[in-house]
C-alpha positions in Angstrom: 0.6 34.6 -0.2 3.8 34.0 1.4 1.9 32.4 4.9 0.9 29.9 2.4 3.8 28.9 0.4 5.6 28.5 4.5 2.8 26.4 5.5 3.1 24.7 2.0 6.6 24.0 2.8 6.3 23.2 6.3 3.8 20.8 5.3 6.1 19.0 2.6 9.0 19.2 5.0 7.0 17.0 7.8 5.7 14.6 5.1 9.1 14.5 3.9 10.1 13.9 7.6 7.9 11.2 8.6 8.5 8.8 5.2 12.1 9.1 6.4 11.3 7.6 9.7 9.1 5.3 8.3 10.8 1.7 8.5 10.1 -0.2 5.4 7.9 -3.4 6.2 9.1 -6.6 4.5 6.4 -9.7 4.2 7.0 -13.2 3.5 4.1 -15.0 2.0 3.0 -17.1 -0.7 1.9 -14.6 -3.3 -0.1 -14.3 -6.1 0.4 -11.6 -8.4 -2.1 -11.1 -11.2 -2.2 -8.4 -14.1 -5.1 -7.1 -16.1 -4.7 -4.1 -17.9 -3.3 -1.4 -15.9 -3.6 -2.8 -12.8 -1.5 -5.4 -10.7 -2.7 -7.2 -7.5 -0.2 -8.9 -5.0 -2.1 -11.1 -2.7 -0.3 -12.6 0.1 -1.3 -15.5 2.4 0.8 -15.8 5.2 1.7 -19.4 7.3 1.8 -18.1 10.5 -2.0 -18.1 12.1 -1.0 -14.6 14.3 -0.5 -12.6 10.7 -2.6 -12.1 8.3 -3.4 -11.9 5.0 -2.3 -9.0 2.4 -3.5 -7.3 -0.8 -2.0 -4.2 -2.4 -3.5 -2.7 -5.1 -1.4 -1.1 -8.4 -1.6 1.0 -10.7 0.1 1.1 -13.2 1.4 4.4 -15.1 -0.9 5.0 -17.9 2.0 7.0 -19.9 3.0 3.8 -21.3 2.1 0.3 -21.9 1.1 -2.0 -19.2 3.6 -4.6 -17.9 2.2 -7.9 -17.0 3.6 -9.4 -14.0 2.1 -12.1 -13.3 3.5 -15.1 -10.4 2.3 -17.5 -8.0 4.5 -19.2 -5.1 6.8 -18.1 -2.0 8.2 -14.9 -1.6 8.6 -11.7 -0.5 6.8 -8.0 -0.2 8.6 -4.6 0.8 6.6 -1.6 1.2 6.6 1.8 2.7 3.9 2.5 5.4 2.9 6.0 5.5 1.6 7.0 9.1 -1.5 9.2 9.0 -0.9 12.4 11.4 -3.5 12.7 13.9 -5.2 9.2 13.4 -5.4 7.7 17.3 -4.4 4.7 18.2 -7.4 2.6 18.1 -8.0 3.4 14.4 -4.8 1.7 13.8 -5.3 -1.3 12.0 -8.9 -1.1 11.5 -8.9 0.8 8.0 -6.6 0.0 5.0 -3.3 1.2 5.9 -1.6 4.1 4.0 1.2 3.3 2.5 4.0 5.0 -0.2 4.0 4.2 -4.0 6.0 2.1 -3.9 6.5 -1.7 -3.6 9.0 -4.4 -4.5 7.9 -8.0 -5.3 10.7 -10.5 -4.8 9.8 -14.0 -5.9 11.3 -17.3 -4.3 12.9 -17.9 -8.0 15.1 -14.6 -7.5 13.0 -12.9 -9.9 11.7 -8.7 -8.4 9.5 -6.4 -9.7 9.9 -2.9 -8.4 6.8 -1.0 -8.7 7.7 2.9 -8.4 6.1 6.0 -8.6 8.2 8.8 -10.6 9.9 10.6 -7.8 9.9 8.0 -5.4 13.3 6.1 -4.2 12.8 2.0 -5.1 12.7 -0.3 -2.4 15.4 -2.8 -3.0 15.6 -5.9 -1.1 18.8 -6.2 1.0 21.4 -8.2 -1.7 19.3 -6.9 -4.4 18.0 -8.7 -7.5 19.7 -9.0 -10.9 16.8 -10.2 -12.2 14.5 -7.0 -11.2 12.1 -5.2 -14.4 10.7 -1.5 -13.1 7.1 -1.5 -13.2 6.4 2.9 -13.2 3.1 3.3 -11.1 0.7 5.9 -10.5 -0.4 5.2 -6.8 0.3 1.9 -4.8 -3.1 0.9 -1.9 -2.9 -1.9 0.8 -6.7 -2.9 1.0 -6.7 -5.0 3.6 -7.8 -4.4 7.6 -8.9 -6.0 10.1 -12.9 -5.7 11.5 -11.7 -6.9 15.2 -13.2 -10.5 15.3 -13.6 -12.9 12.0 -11.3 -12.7 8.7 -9.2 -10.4 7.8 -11.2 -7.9 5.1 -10.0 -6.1 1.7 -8.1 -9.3 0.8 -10.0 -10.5 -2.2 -8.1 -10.4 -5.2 -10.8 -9.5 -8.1 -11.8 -6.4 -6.1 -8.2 -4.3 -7.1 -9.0 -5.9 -11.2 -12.5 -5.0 -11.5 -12.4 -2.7 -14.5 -12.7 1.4 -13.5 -15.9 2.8 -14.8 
C-alpha cells in the first residue's frame, strides 16, 4: 500500500510539475461565444491565414445554475495547455490538444469571463478586467486539430451544444 500512495504522489507531483511549466497561450480572434444550458462554446476565427481557427468546449458546473455568456466580436482567449507525457512529436497537433480547466474570455468591450474549475488558479489577463463574472466549470476541451492538408477540423460550433444524451 504504501508503493502506491509514493507512485500516487510522484505522479501528482510531475503533473503538478509540468502545469507549472506550462506557458499560458493567449489568442486573439474574433470570437463567438454562445450558451445553451450548461454548456459554453468559444469559437475563434483568426485574421492571420498561418493560424487557425479555435473552439473550446465548456462545461459548466452543474452544482448551480448556468451562466449565460453569450458575445460576438474581437477579443481575446487565455488558456492552459496541458502536455501529454509520452505523446511523440508527430502527434502534436494532429488530435485536440489537452488543455487545463480553465479559460479566460476577454472581450474587445473590456468585458472577461473566467471560466474555472474549483481548485484551479484563474487565468487573468495581464492588467486585469474590472468587469470579469466567474463562470465555475467542470472540465474545459479545445476540439479543434489539424488533419495535415484542408481545414482545420473540431471547429464547428453546434458540435460542443448538441444536448448530452
Amino acid at each position: 500500500m504504501k508503493l502506491i500512495a509514493y507512485l500516487a504522489a510522484g505522479a501528482a507531483l510531475a503533473i503538478g510539475v509540468a502545469a507549472a511549466q506550462t506557458q499560458d497561450k493567449v489568442l486573439t480572434a474574433a470570437l463567438t461565444v454562445k450558451t445553451v444550458g450548461h454548456t459554453t462554446a468559444v469559437h475563434g476565427k483568426v485574421a492571420d491565414p498561418k493560424l487557425a481557427d479555435f473552439l473550446f468546449c465548456v462545461d459548466q458546473d452543474r452544482a448551480g445554475g448556468a451562466k449565460a455568456v453569450n458575445f460576438t466580436g474581437q477579443g481575446r482567449v487565455i488558456y492552459r495547455p496541458m502536455p501529454v507525457p509520452g505523446m511523440p512529436d508527430s502527434m502534436i497537433g494532429k488530435t485536440p490538444e489537452s488543455v487545463a480547466s480553465v479559460l479566460t474570455v476577454i472581450a474587445g468591450t473590456g468585458e472577461a469571463w473566467v471560466f474555472v474549475e474549483k481548485g484551479q488558479a484563474a487565468l487573468q489577463a495581464p492588467g486585469g478586467s474590472s468587469r470579469s463574472t466567474t463562470v465555475p466549470v467542470s472540465i474545459v476541451r479545445k476540439t479543434d486539430w489539424s488533419n495535415g492538408s484542408g481545414p482545420r477540423r473540431g471547429t464547428d460550433i453546434s458540435s460542443c451544444l448538441i444536448a448530452a444524451g
